[in-house]
C-alpha positions, 0 to 999 in steps of 0.5 A: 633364774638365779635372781629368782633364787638367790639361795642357789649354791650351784647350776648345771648347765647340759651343753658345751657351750653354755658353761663358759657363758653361765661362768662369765654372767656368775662373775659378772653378777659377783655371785657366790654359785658353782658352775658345772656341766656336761661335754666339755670342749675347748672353752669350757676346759679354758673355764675350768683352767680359770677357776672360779665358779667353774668347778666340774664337767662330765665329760663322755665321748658322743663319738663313740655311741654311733659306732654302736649305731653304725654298727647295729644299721650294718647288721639291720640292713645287711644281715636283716638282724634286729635292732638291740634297744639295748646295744649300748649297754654292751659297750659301757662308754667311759665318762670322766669327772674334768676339774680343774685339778685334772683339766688336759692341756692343749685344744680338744684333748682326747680323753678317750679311744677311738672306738673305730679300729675296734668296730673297723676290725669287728666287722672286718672278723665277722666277713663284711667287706668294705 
């Protein structure tokens, strides 16, 4: 793609584990283009560290949209409550702009809360028994 278009200044790559590899074949090719993406983990957060073309990944928390999941399948099959197509929007999930300037150390760094407790005590207000 990028021999197609040499003009290219920068790729966004949408997977955890396309960003280090698109970082490598930039190097690789001697290219001048910036790399940025989307979750993050363990080698893409080890790219940003690097430097170089990695500049930039949005990173969310996946985990936290199935307890919105879990939570509306609990109120569909227990309660026969409809499902709210817009239950996410309810609970805004907290995105975060990783470089290398704010990179965590460490493996898998939690950037954001566990949003279980939360649900778990929710749920546990509302009468369901687990």
């Amino acid at each position: 793609m990028l021999r197609a278009h040499p003009e290219a200044k920068a790729v966004l790559v949408d997977q955890d584990f396309e960003f280090p590899v698109a970082v490598q074949a930039i190097k690789q090719a001697g290219l001048n283009v910036k790399v940025y993406g989307m979750y993050g983990g363990d080698p893409a957060f080890q790219s940003l560290r690097q430097g170089g073309p990695a500049r930039a990944i949005a990173e969310s928390n996946p985990e936290a949209s199935g307890w919105t999941v879990a939570d509306q399948l609990l109120k569909y099959f227990v309660n026969k409550k409809p499902i709210d197509p817009l239950a996410m929007y309810d609970h805004p999930y907290p995105v975060a702009l990783v470089t290398a300037g704010n990179v965590p150390a460490g493996p898998e760094a939690n950037l954001f809360p566990d949003y279980g407790p939360l649900y778990l005590a929710q749920w546990k207000a509302e009468g369901y028994q687990f």
